[in-house]
C-alpha positions as CSV (number, residue, x, y, z in Angstrom):
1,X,9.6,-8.3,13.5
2,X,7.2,-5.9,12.7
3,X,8.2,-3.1,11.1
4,X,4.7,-0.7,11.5
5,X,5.8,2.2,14.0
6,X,3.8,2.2,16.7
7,X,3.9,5.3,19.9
8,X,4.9,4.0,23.5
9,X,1.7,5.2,25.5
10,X,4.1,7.4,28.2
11,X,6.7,8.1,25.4
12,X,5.3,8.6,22.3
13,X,7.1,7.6,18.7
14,X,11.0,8.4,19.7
15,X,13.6,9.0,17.0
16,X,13.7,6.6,14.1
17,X,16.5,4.2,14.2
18,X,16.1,3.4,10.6
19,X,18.4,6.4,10.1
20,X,21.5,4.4,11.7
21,X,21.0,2.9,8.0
22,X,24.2,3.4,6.2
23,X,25.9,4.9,8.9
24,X,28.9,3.5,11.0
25,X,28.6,2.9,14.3
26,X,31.8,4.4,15.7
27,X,31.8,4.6,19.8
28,X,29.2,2.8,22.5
29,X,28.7,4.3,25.7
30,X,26.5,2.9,28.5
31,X,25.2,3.5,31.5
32,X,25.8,0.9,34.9
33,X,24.0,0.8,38.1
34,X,26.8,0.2,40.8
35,X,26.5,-0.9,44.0
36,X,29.0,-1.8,46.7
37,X,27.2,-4.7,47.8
38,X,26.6,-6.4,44.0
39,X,28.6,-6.8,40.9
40,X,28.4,-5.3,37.4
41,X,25.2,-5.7,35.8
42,X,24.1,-5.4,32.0
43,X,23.5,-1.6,31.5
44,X,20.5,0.5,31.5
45,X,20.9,2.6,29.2
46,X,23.4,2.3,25.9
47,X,24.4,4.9,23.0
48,X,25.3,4.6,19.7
49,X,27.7,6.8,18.3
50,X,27.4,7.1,14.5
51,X,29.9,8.5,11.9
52,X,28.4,11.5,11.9
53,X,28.5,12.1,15.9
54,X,24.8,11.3,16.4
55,X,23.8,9.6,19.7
56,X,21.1,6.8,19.3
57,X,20.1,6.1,23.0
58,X,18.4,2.9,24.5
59,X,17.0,2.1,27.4
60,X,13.6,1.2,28.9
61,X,10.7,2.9,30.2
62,X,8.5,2.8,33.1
63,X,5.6,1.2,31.1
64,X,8.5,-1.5,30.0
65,X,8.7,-0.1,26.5
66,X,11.9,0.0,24.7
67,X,13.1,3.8,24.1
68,X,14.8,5.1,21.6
69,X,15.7,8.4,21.2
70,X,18.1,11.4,20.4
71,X,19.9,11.6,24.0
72,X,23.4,12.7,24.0
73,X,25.5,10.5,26.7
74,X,25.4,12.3,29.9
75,X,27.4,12.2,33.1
76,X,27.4,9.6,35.4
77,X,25.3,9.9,39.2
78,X,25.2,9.1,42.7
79,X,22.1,8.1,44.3
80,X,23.0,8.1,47.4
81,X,22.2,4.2,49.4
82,X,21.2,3.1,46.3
83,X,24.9,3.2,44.4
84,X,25.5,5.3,41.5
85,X,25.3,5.2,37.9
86,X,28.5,5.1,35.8
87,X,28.6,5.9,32.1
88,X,31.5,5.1,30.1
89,X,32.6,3.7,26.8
90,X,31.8,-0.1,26.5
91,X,34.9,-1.5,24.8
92,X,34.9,-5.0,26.1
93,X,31.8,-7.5,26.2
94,X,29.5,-5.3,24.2
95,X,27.4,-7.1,21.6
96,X,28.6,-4.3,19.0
97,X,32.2,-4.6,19.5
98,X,32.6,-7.0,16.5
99,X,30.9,-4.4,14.5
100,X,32.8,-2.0,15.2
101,X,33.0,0.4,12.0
102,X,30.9,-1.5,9.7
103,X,27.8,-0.2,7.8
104,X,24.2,-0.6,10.1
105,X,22.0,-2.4,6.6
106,X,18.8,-2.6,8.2
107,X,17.0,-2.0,11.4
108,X,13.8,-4.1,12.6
109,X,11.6,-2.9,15.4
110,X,9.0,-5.3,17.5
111,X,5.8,-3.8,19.3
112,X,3.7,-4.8,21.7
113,X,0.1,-3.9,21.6
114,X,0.0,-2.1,24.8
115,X,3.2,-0.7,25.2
116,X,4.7,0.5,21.8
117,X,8.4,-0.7,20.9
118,X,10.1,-3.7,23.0
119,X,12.7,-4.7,20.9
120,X,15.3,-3.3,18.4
121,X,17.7,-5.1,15.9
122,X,20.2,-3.4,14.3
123,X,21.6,-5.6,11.5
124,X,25.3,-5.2,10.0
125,X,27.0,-7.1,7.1
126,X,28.5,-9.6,9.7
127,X,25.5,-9.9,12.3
128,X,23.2,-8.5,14.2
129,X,22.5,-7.2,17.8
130,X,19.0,-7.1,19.1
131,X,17.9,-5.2,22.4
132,X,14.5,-5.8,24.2
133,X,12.9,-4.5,27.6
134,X,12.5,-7.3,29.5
135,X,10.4,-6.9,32.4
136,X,11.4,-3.4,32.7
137,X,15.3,-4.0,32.0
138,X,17.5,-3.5,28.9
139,X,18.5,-6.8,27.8
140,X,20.8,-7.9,24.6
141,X,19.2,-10.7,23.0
142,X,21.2,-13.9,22.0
C-alpha cells in the first residue's frame, strides 16, 4: 500500500489516521441504510472510537474516494420512501470486534491516481482490518 498522502479531488486530505497509532480502539459505531423492502446491508459509514474519545469516521465519497475524517457519530435519519439510516454500536459481525482493546501498530493507506484515498488498513498486534470504496460503497476487505 502506498503510504504518500495524496488529497481526494472533492474532499481534500481528511484527518490522518496514522494517529489511531498507539491508541486503543475502544467502541465502533456505524451507520445502516434500512429499508422495509430489503435486509441489512454492510454500513456506510463506520467510527472508531479511540481511548482518548476521538471519532475516526469512514465512509465513501461521491467521487468513490475513501473518507476519513474527524466526524463525531451522529444521529440516525429518515428519508422518507427511501428507508432511514440507523446508527448504532456494531457489537456483533464487525471486522474489529476481535480487536477490541488492543493497540492500532500501524496504518497503511492506498490511492488512486484520480481520486485520492480508496483503501485503509488499520493493523493490530493480532490482525488487521482493511476498508476500501468499492464502486462508491464502503466495503471490509477479506
Amino acid at each position: 500500500m502506498s503510504t504518500t498522502r495524496r488529497e481526494c479531488p472533492l474532499h481534500g486530505a481528511g484527518a490522518d489516521p496514522a494517529r489511531l497509532v498507539g491508541r486503543r480502539v475502544r467502541q465502533v459505531m456505524a451507520a445502516w441504510h434500512a429499508r422495509a423492502d430489503r435486509g441489512a446491508t454492510d454500513p456506510v459509514e463506520v467510527w472508531l472510537v479511540d481511548d482518548l474519545g476521538d471519532a475516526i469516521h469512514l465512509t465513501t465519497g461521491s467521487d468513490w474516494c475513501l473518507v476519513v475524517d474527524d466526524a463525531a457519530p451522529h444521529s440516525g435519519y429518515g428519508m422518507g420512501g427511501y428507508g432511514s439510516v440507523e446508527v448504532a454500536p456494531w457489537t456483533h459481525g464487525s471486522p474489529f470486534v476481535p480487536h477490541a482493546g488492543e493497540p492500532v501498530v500501524a496504518v497503511h493507506e492506498r490511492f488512486d491516481s484520480e481520486t485520492g484515498r480508496v483503501g485503509l488498513k488499520i493493523v493490530f498486534p493480532t490482525g488487521s482490518v482493511e476498508y476500501e470504496s468499492w464502486s462508491g460503497d464502503l466495503r471490509s476487505v477479506g
